[in-house]
C-alpha positions in Angstrom: 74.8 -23.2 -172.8 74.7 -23.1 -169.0 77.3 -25.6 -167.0 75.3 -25.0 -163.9 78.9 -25.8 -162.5 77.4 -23.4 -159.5 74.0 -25.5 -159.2 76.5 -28.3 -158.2 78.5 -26.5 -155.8 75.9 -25.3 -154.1 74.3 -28.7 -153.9 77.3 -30.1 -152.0 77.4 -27.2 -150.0 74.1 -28.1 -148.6 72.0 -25.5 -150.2 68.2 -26.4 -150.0 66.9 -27.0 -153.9 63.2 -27.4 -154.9 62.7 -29.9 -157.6 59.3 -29.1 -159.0 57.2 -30.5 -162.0 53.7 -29.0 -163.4 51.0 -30.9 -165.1 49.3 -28.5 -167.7 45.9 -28.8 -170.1 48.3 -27.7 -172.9 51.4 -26.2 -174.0 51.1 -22.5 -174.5 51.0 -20.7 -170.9 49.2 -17.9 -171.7 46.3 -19.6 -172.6 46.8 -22.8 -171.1 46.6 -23.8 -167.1 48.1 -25.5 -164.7 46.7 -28.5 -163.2 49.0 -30.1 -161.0 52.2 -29.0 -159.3 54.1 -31.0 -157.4 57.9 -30.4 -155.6 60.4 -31.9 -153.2 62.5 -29.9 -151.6 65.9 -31.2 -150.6 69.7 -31.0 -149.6 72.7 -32.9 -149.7 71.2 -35.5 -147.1 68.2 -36.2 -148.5 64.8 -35.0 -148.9 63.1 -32.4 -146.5 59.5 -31.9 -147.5 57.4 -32.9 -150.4 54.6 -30.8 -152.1 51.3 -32.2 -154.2 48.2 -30.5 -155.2 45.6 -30.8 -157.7 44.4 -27.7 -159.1 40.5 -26.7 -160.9 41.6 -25.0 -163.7 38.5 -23.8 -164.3 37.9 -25.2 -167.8 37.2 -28.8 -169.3 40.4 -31.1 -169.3 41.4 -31.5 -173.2 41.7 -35.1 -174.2 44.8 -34.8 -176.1 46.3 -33.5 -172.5 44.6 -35.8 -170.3 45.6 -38.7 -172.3 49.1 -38.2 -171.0 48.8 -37.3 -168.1 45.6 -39.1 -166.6 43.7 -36.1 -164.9 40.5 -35.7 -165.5 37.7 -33.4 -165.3 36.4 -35.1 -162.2 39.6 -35.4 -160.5 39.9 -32.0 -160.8 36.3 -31.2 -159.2 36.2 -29.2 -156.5 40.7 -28.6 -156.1 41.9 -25.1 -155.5 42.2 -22.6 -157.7 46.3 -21.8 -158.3 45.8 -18.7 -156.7 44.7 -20.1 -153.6 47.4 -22.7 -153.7 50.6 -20.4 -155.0 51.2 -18.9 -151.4 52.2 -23.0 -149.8 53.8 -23.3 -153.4 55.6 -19.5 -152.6 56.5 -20.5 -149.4 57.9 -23.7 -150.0 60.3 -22.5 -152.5 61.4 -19.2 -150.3 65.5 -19.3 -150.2 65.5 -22.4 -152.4 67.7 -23.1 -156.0 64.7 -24.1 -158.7 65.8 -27.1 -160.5 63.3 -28.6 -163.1 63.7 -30.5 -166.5 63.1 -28.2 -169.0 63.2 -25.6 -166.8 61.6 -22.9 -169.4 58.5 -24.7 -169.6 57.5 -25.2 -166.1 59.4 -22.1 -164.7 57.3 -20.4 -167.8 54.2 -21.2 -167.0 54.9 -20.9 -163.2 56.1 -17.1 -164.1 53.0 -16.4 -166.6 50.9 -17.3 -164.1 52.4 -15.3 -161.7 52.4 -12.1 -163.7 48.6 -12.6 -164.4 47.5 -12.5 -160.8 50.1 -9.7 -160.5 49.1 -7.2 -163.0 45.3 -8.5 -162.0 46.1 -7.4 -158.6 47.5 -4.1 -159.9 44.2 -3.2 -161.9 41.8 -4.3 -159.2 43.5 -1.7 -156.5 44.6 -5.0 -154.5 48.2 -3.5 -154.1 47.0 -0.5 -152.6 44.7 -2.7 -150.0 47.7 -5.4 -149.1 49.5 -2.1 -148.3 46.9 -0.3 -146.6 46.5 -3.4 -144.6 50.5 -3.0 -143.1 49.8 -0.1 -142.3 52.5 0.9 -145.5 55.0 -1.4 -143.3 57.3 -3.8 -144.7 57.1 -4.8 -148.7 55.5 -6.9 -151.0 57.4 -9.7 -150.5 56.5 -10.3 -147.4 53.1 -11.6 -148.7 54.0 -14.9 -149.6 51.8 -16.4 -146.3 49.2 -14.6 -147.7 46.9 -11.5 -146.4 45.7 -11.0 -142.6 42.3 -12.2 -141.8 39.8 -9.4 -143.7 42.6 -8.1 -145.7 41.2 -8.6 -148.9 42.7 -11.3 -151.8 46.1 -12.5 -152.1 48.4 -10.7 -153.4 51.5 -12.3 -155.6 54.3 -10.6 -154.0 56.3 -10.6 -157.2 55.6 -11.2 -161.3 57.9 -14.0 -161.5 59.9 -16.7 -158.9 62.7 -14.9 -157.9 64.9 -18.0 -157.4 68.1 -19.2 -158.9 67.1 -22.0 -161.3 68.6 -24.9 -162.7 67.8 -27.0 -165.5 68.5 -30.8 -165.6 67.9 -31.4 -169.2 70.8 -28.9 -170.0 72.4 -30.5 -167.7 72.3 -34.1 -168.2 73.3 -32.9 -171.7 76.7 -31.7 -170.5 77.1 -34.5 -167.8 75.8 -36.8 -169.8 76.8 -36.5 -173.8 75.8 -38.4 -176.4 72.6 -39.6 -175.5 69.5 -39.9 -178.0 66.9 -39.0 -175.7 67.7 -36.8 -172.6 63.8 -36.6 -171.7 62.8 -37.0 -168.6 61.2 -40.6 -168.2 65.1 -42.0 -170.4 67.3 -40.0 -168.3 65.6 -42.0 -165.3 65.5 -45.0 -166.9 69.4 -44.5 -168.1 70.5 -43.8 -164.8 68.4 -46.8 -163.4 65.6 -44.7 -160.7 62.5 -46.2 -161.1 59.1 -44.0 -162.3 56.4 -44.2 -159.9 53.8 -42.3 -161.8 54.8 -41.1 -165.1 53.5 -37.5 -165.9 52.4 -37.2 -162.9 53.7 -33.7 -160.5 55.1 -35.0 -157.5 56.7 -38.4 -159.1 58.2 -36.4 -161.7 59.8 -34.1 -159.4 61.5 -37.0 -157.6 62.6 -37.7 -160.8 64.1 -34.9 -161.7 65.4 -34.7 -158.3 67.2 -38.1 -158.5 68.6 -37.1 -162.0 70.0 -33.6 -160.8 71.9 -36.0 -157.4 73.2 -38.0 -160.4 74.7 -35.7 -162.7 76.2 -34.4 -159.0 77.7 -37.6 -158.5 79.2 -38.3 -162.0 80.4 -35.0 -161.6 
C-alpha cells in the first residue's frame, strides 16, 4: 500500500493539488455516466480556484442513484455534455497532483471516459483533422483548450489524466489507523470539518481537500 510520503512533501513544498469528486448514475464506468464533477485546486496557502458543473448524461437519472445524491432528471436538463465540459476540467488539472478519496473510482471513471472520446475520436478521423488543423505543428496535448474556431470536435488529448495522483482514503488509513469507517463523510466528521452538501461534487472535494491538509498536519 502506497504511503503517499511524496504526496506530502510536495504539498509543503507548495505544489498545486486538485481535489476532485464525481457524482455518477451508477457504479460501473463503462456503462454508467458522470453527472457532476466538481474540484478545488489548491496549495500550501490555501485554495486557488474552485470547479462545479452539472453534466446531461444523456439518459434518465436512476432512483437508487439519485436518492443519494439528490440530482435529478430536471436538474440535469439542458447541462453540458462531459465532452464539452472535459477541456475547463483538462485545463484545470494541467501540472496539478490528483488527490481524491477513493481515488480508483473517480480517477476510473474520469479515465474511461476519457478513453471513450479518445478511441471515438480515433474511428471518426478526428485525429487526423485536430492535426490537419496545426498544420502537423505541435502535439496532442496541446488540445486541452480545445480546437480553433471551425476545426472540427474536441479532441481528448490523451486516454487517461496524466497526473500524479493521490488517494486520501489510503491515506487516512496510514495516518490515521484504527478507525472503523475511513469513508469520506466519518473522516470529516472525525477530524471535525463540517459537510456542506453531502454527495454533492464540489462540497465533497473540499472535503477531501480538508482531509488530505489533515493527514499533512498530523504528519
Amino acid at each position: 500500500m502506497e504511503s503517499y510520503d511524496w504526496a506530502l512533501d510536495a504539498y509543503r513544498d507548495g505544489a498545486v493539488f486538485t481535489a476532485f469528486d464525481i457524482e455518477t448514475t451508477g457504479l460501473d464506468p463503462q456503462k454508467d455516466q458522470i453527472v457532476e464533477l466538481g474540484a478545488v485546486k489548491f496549495d500550501n496557502r490555501g485554495p486557488i480556484s474552485r470547479f462545479n458543473v452539472l453534466i446531461n448524461p444523456g439518459i434518465p437519472m436512476p432512483e437508487a442513484a439519485g436518492r443519494v445524491n439528490h440530482i435529478t432528471d430536471e436538474m440535469l436538463a439542458g447541462q453540458p455534455s462531459l465532452e464539452a465540459v472535459f477541456p475547463d476540467f483538462l485545463r484545470l488539472v494541467k501540472d496539478t497532483v490528483i488527490i481524491a478519496h477513493n481515488a480508483p473510482f473517480d480517477c476510473g471513471f474520469v479515465n474511461q471516459k476519457l478513453k471513450d472520446s479518445h478511441e471515438q475520436a480515433k474511428r471518426s478521423g478526428a485525429f487526423a483533422a485536430a492535426d490537419s488543423a496545426r498544420n502537423g505543428q505541435g502535439s496532442l496535448l496541446d488540445g486541452i483548450d480545445g480546437p480553433e474556431r471551425g476545426a472540427g470536435p474536441w479532441v481528448p488529448p490523451f486516454p487517461a489524466l496524466p497526473n500524479k495522483i493521490a488517494d486520501t482514503l489510503v491515506l487516512s488509513r496510514r495516518v490515521f489507523p484504527g478507525r472503523n469507517s475511513y469513508k469520506l463523510q466519518d473522516m470529516a466528521a472525525f477530524l471535525q470539518i463540517q459537510a456542506l452538501s453531502a454527495h454533492r461534487a464540489e462540497d465533497d472535494a473540499r472535503l477531501c481537500m480538508e482531509i488530505f491538509i489533515g493527514c499533512a498536519k498530523k504528519v
